[in-house]
C-alpha positions as CSV (number, residue, x, y, z in Angstrom):
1,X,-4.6,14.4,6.3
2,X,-7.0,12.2,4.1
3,X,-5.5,11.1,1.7
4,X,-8.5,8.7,0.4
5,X,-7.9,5.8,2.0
6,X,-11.3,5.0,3.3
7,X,-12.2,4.3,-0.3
8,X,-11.1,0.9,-0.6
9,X,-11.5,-2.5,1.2
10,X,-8.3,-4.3,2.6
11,X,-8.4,-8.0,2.1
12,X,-7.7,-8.8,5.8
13,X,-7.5,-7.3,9.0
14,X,-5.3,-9.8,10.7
15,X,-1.2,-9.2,10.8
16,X,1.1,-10.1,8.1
17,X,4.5,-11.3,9.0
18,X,5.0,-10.4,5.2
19,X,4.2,-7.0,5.6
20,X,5.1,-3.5,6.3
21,X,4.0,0.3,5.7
22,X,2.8,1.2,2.7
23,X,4.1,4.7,1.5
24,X,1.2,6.5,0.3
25,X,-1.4,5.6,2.8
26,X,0.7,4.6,5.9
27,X,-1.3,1.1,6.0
28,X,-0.3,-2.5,6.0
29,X,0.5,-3.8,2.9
30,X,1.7,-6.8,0.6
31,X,5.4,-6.8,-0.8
32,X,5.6,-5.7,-4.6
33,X,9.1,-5.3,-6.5
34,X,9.0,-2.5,-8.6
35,X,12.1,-1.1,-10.4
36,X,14.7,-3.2,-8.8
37,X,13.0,-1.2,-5.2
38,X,10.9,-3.4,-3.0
39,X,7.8,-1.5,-1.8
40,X,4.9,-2.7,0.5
41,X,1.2,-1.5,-1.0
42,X,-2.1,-2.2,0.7
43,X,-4.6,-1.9,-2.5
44,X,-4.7,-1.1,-6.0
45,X,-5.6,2.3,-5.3
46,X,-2.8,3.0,-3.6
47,X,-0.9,1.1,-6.4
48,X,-1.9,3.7,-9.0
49,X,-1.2,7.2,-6.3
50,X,2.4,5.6,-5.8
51,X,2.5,5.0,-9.4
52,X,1.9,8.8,-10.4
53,X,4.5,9.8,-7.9
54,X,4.8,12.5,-5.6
C-alpha cells in the first residue's frame, strides 16, 4: 500500500538509537510527545496524516 511516502525527504539515512516506527508510514522516525502519548514521526507530512487521524 502507498501511502505517499515517497513524497518527502528524511533528514538521514543512518540509525537512530532515538528512534522507532512511525505509525502512519512504517518508517524511522524522531520522538514527539503529543497528548500525554509519545509517538515516533519521520516528516512533517506524516505529522499532518497522523494528525487528521484514521
Amino acid at each position: 500500500m502507498d501511502r505517499g511516502h515517497s513524497k518527502h525527504m528524511h533528514r538521514t539515512n543512518k540509525p537512530n538509537e532515538n528512534a522507532a516506527t512511525d505509525p502512519v508510514c512504517g518508517m524511522q522516525g524522531e520522538r514527539r510527545d503529543l497528548g500525554g502519548q509519545t509517538y515516533w514521526i519521520c516528516s512533517d507530512g506524516c505529522q499532518t496524516k497522523f494528525d487528521a487521524g484514521p
